[in-house]
MDAnalysis code that builds the backbone (N, CA, C; Angstrom):
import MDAnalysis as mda
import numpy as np

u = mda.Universe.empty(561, n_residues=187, atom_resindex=np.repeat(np.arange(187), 3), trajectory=True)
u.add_TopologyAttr("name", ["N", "CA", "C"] * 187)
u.add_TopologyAttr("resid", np.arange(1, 188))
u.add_TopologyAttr("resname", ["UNK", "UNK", "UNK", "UNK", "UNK", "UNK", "UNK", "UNK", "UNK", "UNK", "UNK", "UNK", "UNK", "UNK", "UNK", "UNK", "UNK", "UNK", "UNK", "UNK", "UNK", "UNK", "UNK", "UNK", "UNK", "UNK", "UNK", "UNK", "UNK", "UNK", "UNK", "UNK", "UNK", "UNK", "UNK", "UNK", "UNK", "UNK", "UNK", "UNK", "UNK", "UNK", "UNK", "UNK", "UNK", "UNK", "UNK", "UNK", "UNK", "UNK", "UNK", "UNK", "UNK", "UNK", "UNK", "UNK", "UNK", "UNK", "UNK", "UNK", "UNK", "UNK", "UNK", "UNK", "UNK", "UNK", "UNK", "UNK", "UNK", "UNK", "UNK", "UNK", "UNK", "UNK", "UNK", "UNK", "UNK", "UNK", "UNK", "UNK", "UNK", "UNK", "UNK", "UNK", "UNK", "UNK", "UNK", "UNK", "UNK", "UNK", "UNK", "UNK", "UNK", "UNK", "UNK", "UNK", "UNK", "UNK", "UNK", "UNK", "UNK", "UNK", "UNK", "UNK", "UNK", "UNK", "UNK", "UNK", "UNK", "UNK", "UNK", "UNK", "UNK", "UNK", "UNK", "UNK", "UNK", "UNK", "UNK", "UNK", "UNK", "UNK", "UNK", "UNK", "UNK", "UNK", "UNK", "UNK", "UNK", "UNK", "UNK", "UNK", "UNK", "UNK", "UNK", "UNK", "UNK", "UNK", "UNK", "UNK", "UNK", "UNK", "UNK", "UNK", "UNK", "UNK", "UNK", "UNK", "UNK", "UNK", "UNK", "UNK", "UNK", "UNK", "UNK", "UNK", "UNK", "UNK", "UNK", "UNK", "UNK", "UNK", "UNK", "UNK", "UNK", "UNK", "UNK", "UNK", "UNK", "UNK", "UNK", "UNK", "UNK", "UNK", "UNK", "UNK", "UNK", "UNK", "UNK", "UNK", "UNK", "UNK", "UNK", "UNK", "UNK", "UNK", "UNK"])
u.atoms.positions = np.array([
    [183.485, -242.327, -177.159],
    [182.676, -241.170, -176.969],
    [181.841, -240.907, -178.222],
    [180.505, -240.659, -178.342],
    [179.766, -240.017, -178.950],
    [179.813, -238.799, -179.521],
    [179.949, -238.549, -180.630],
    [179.769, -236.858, -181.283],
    [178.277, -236.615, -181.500],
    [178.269, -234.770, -181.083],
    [177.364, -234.762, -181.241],
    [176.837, -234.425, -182.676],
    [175.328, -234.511, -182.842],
    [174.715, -234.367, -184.534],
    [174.085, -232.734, -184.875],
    [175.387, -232.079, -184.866],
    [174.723, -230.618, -185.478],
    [173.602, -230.614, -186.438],
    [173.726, -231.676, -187.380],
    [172.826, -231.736, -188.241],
    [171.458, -231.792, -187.890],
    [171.069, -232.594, -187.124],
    [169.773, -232.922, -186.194],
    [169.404, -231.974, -185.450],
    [169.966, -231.616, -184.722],
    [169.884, -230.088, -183.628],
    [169.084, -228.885, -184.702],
    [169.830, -228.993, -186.216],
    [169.321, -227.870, -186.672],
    [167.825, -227.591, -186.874],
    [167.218, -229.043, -187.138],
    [165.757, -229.326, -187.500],
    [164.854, -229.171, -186.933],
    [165.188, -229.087, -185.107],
    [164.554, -229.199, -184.074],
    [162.900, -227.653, -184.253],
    [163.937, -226.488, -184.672],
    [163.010, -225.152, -184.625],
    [162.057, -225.577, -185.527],
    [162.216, -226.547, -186.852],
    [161.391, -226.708, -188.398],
    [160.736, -227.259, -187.483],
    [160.775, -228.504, -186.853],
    [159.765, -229.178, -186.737],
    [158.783, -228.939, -185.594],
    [159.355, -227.749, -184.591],
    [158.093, -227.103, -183.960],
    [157.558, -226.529, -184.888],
    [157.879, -226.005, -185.601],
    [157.122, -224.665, -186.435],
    [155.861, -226.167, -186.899],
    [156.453, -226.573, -187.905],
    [155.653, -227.875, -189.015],
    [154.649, -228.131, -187.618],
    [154.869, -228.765, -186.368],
    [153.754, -229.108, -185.330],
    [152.833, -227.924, -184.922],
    [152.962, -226.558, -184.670],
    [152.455, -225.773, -184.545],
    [151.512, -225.354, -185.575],
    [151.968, -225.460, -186.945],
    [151.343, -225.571, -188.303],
    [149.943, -226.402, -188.238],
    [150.373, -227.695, -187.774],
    [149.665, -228.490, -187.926],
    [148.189, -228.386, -186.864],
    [148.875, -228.185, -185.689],
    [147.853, -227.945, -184.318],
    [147.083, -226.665, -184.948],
    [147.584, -225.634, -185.210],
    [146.592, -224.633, -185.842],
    [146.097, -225.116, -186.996],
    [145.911, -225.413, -188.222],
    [145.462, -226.150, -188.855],
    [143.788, -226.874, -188.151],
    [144.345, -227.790, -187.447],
    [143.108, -228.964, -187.464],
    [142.572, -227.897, -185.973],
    [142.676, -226.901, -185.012],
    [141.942, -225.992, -184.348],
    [141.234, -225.242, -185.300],
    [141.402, -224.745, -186.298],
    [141.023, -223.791, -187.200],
    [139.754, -224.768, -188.101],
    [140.129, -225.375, -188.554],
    [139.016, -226.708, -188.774],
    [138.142, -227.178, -187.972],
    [138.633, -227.400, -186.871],
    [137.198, -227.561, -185.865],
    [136.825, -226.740, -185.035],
    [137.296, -225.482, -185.299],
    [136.134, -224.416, -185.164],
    [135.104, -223.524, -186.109],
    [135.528, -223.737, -187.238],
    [134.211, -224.061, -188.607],
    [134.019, -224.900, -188.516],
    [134.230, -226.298, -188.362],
    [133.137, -227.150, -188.355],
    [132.004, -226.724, -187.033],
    [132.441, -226.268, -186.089],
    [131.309, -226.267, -184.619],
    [130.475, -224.758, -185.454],
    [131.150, -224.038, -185.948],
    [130.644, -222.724, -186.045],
    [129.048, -223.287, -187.673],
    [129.400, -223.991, -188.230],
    [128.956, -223.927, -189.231],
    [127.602, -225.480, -188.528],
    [127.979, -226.237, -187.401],
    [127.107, -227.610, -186.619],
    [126.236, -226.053, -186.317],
    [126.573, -225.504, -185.383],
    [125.913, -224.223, -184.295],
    [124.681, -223.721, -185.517],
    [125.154, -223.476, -186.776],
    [124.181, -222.361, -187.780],
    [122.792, -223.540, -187.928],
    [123.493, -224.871, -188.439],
    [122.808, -225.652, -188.927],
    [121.513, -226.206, -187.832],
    [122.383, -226.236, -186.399],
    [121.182, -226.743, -185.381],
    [120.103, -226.402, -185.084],
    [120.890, -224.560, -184.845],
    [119.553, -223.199, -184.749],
    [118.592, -223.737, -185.466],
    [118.924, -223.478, -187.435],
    [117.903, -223.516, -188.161],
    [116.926, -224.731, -188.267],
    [117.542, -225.879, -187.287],
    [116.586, -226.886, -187.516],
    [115.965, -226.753, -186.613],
    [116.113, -225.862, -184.740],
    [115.111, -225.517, -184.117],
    [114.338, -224.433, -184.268],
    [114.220, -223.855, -185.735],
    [113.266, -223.126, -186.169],
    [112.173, -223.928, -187.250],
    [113.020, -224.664, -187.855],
    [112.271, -225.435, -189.049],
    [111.553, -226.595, -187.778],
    [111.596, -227.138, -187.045],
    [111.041, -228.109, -186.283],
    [109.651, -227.342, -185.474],
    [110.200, -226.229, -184.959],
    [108.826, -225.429, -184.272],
    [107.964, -224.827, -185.016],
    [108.512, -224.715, -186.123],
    [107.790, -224.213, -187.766],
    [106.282, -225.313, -188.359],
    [107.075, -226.965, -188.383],
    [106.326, -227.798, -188.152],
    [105.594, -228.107, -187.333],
    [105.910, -228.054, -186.303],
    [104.726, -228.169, -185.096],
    [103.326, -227.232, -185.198],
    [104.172, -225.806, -185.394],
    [102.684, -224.811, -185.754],
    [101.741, -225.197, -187.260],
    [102.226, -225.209, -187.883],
    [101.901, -225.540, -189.102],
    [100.764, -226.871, -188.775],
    [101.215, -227.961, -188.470],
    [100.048, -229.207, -188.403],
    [98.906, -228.395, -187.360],
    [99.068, -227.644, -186.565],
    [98.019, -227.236, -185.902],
    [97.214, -225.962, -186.565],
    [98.127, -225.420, -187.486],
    [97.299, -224.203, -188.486],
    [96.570, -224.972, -189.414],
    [96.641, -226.549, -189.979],
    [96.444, -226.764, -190.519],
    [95.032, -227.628, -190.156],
    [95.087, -227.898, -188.860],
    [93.808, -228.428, -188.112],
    [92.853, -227.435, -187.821],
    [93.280, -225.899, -187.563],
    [92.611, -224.652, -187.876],
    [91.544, -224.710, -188.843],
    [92.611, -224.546, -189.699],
    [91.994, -223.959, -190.895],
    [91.258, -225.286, -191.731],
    [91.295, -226.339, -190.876],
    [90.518, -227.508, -191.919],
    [89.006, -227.858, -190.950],
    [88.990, -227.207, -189.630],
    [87.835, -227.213, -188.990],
    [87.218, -225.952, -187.882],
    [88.264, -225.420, -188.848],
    [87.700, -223.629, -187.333],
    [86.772, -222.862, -187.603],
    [86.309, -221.929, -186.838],
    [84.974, -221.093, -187.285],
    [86.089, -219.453, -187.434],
    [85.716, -219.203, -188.472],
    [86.237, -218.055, -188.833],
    [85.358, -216.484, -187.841],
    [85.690, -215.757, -187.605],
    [85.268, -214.373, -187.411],
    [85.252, -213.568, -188.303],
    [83.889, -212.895, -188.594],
    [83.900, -211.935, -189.867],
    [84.692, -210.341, -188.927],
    [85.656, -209.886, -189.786],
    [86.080, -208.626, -189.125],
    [85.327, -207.518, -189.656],
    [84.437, -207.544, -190.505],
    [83.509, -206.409, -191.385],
    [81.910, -206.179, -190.449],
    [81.863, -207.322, -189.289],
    [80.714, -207.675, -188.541],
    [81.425, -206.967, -187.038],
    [81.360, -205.432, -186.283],
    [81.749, -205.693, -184.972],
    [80.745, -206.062, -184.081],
    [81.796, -206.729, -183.462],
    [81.054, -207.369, -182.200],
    [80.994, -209.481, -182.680],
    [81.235, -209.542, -183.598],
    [80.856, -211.076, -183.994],
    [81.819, -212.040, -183.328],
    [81.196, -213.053, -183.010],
    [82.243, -213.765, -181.995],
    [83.228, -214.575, -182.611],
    [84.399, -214.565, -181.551],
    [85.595, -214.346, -182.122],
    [85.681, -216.152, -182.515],
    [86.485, -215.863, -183.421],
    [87.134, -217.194, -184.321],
    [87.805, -218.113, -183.936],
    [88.080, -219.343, -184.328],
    [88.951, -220.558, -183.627],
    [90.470, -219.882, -183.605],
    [90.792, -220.244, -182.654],
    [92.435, -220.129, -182.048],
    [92.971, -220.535, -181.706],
    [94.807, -220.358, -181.943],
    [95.642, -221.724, -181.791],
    [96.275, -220.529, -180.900],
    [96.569, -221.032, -179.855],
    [97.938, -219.922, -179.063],
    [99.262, -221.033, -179.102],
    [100.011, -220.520, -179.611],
    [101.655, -221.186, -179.886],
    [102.664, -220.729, -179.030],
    [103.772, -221.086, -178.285],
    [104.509, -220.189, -177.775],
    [106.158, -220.860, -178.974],
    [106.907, -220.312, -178.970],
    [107.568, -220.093, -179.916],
    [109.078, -219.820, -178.514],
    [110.208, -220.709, -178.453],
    [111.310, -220.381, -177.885],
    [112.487, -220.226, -178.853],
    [113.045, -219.311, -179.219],
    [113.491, -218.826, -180.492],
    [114.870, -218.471, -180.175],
    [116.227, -218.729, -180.799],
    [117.258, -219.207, -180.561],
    [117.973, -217.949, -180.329],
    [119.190, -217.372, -179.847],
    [119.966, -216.284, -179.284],
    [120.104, -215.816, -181.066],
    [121.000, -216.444, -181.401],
    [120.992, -215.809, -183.165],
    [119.726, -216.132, -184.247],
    [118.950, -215.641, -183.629],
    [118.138, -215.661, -184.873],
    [117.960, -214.096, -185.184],
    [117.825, -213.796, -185.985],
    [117.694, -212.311, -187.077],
    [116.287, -212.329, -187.263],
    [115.722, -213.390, -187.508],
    [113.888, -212.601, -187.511],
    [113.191, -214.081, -188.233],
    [112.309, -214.605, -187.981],
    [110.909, -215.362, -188.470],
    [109.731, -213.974, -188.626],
    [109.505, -214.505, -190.303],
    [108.439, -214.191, -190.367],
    [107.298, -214.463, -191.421],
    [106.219, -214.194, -190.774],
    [104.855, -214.960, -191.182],
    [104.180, -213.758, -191.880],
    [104.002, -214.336, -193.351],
    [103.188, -213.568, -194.904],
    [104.070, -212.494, -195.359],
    [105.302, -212.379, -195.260],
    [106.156, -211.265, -195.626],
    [107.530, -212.029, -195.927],
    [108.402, -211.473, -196.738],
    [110.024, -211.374, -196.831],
    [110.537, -210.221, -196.448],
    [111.117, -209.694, -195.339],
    [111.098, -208.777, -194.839],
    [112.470, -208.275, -195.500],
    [113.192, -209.207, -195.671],
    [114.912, -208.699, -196.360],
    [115.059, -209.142, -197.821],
    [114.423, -208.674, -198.387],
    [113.862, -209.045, -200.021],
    [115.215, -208.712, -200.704],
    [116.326, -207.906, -200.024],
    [117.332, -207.127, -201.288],
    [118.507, -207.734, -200.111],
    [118.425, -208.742, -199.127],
    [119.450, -209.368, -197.750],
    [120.286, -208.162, -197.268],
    [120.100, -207.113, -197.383],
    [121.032, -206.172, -196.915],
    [120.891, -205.677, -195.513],
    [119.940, -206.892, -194.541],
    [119.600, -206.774, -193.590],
    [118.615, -205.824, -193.029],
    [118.397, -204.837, -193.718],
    [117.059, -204.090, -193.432],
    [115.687, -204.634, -193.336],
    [115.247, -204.643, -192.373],
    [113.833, -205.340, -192.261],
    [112.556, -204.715, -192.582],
    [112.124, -204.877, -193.670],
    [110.738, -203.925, -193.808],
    [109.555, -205.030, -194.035],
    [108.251, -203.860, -193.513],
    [106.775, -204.730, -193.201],
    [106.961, -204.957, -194.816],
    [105.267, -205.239, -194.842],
    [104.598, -205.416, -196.181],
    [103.941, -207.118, -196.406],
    [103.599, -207.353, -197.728],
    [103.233, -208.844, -197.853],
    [103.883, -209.237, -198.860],
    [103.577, -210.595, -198.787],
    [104.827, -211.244, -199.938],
    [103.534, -212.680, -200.160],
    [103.053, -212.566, -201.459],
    [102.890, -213.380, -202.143],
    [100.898, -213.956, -201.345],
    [100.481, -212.680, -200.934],
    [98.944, -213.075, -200.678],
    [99.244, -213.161, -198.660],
    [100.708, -213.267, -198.241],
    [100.948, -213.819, -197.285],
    [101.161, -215.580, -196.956],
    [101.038, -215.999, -197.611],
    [101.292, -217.280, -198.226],
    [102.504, -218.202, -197.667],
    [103.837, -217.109, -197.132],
    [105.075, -217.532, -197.066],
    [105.359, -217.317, -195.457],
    [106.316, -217.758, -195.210],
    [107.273, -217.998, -194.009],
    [108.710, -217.884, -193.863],
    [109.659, -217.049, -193.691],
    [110.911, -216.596, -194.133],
    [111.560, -216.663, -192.631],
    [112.462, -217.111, -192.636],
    [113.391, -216.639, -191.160],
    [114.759, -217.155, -191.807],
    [115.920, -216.192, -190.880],
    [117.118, -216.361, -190.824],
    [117.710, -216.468, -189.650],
    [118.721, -216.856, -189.805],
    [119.744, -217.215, -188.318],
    [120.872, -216.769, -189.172],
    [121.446, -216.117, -188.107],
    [122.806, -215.643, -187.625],
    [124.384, -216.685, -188.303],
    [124.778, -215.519, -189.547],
    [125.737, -217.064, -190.248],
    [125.017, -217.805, -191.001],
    [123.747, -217.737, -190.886],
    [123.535, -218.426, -192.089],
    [122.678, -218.155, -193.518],
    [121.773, -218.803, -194.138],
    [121.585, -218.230, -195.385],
    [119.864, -217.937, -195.336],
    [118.868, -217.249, -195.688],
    [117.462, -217.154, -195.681],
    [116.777, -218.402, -195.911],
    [116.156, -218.395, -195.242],
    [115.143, -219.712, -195.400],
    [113.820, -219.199, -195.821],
    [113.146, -219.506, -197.079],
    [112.000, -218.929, -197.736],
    [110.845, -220.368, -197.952],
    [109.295, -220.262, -197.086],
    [108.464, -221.604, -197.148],
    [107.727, -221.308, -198.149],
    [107.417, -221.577, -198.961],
    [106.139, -221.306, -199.859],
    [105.018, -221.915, -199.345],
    [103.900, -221.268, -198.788],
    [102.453, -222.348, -198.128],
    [101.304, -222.642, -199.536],
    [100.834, -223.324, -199.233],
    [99.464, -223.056, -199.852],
    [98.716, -222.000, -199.718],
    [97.919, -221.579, -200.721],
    [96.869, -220.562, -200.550],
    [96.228, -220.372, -199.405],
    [95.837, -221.270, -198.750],
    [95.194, -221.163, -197.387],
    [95.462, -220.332, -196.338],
    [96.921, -220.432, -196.341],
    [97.924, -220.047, -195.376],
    [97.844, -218.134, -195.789],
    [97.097, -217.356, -195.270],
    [97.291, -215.679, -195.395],
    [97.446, -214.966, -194.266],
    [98.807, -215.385, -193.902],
    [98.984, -214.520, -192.156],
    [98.350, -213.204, -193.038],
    [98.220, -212.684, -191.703],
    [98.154, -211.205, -191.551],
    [98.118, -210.444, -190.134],
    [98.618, -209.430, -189.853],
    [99.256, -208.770, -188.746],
    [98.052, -208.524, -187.937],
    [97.849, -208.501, -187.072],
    [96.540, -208.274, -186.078],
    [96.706, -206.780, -185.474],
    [95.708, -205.926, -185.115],
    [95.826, -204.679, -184.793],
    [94.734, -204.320, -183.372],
    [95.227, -204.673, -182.572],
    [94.051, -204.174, -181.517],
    [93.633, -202.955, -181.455],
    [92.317, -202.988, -181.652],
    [91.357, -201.262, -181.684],
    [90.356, -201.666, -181.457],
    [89.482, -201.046, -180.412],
    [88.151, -200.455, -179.953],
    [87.857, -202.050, -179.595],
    [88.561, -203.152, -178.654],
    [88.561, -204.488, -178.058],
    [88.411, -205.406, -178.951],
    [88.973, -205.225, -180.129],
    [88.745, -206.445, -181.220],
    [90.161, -206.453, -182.135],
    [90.623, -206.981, -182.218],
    [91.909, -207.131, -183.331],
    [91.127, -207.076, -184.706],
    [92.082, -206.453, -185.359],
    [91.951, -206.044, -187.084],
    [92.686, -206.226, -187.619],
    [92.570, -206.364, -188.999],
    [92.979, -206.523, -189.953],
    [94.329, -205.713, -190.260],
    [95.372, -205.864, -190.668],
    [96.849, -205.292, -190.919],
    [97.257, -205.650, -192.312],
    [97.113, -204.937, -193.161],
    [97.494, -205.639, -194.704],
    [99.235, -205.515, -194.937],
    [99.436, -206.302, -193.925],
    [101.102, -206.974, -193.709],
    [101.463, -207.906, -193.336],
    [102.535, -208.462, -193.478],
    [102.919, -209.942, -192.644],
    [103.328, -209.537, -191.026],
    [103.583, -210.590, -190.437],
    [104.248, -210.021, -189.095],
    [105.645, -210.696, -188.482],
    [106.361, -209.712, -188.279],
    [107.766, -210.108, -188.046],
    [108.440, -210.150, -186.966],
    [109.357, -211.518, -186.294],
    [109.866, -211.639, -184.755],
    [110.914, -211.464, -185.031],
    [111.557, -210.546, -184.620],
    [112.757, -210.112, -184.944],
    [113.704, -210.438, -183.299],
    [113.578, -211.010, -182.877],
    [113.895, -211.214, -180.688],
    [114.130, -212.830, -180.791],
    [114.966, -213.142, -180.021],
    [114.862, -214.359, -179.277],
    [114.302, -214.523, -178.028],
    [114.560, -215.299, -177.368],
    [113.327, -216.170, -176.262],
    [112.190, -216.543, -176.737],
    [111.600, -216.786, -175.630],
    [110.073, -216.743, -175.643],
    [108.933, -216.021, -176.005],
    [108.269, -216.299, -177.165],
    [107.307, -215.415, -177.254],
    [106.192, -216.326, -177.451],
    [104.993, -215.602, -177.114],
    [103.480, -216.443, -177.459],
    [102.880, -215.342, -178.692],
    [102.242, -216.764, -179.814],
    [101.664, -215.887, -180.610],
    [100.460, -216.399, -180.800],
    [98.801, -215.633, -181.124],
    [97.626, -216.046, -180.931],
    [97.903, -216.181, -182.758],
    [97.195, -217.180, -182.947],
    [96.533, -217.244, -184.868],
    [95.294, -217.246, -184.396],
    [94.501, -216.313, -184.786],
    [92.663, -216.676, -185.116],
    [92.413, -216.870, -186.330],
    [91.331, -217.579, -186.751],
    [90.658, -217.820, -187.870],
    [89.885, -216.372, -188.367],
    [90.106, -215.899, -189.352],
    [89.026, -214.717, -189.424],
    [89.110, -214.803, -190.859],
    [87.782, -214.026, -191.628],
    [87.125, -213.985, -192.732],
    [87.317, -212.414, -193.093],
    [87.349, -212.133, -194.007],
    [86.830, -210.355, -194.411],
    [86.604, -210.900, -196.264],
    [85.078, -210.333, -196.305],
    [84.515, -210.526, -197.816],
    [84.587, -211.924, -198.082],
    [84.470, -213.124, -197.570],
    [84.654, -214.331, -197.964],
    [85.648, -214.596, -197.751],
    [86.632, -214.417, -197.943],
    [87.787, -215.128, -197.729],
    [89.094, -214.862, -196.482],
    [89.448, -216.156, -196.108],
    [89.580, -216.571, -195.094],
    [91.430, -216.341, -194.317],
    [91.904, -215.871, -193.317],
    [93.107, -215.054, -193.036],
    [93.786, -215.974, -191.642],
    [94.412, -215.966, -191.181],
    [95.409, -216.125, -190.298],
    [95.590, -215.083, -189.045],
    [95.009, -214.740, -188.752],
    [95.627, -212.783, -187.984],
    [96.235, -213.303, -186.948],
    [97.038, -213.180, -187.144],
    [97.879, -212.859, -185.805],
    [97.814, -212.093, -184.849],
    [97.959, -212.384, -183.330],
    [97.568, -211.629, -182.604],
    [98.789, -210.709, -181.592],
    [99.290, -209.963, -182.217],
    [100.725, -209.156, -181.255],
    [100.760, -208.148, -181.606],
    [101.812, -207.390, -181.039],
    [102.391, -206.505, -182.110],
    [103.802, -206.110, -181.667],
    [104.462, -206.048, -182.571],
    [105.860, -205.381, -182.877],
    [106.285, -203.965, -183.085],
    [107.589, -204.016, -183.056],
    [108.537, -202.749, -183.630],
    [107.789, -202.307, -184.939],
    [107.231, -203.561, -185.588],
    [106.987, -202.911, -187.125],
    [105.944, -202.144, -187.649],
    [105.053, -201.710, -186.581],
    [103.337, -201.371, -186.705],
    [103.280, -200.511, -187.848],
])
């Protein structure tokens, strides 16, 4: 006859615990890893649609006819219409402004750097700040009396889905702007 091994029997509870340890462990690990894949993907389907507009702002602005906004009535300027499908966590893109300059999540208008820049964040993750060339001077578009104007601010998408945004070419005193054509929460 066989005796039995008290000794062995005793280990049995350790070594669920140690397997349970372990299974939580490597679950807990690969759900930061998916959580931290998820931040990284968003921001590359912002940085990718970022590029796309950009080579076409840049075909704009290297052969478009500007609109003087100081002239009413002057016919209107070359235009790119973009539509923009923008991810469930995104916190805001935006064009000639840093809207969260102090990250404490408060979003305020204004301009940043001539308008020059391109800033967006996603959800979890860290600010993304473009520096453009001079060329590049969004500015906020203002519809009044059937003509969009001038907005001495950047303009900010603070929404996901779909949105369409107009860029026209326009001029005021010589030099040459971006206006955007929408408007937002931020007027």
């Amino acid at each position: 006859m066989r005796s039995f091994d008290t000794y062995a029997a005793e280990f049995i509870p350790i070594r669920l615990m140690l397997s349970i340890a372990i299974v939580a462990a490597i679950s807990g690990l690969l759900a930061v890893g998916y959580t931290n894949f998820s931040v990284t993907n968003t921001e590359h389907q912002v940085e990718n649609q970022w590029l796309s507009l950009q080579s076409e702002l840049y075909s704009l602005l290297g052969s478009g006819v500007a609109r003087d906004v100081d002239v009413p009535g002057d016919s209107a300027g070359t235009k790119r219409v973009y539509t923009f499908d923008l991810p469930d966590n995104l916190v805001y893109l935006a064009f000639g402004v840093d809207p969260d300059t102090d990250n404490n999540g408060m979003l305020q208008t204004g301009l940043t750097e001539e308008g020059a820049v391109l800033c967006y964040k996603v959800e979890g993750g860290s600010k993304h700040i473009k520096w453009l060339d001079d060329q590049f001077c969004f500015r906020e578009g203002l519809l009044g009396n059937g003509e969009w104007d001038l907005v001495n601010q950047g303009f900010i998408l603070d929404s996901s889905g779909v949105s369409t945004l107009t860029f026209e070419l326009v001029q005021q005193q010589g030099k040459q702007y971006l206006l955007i054509h929408s408007s937002d929460s931020y007027t």
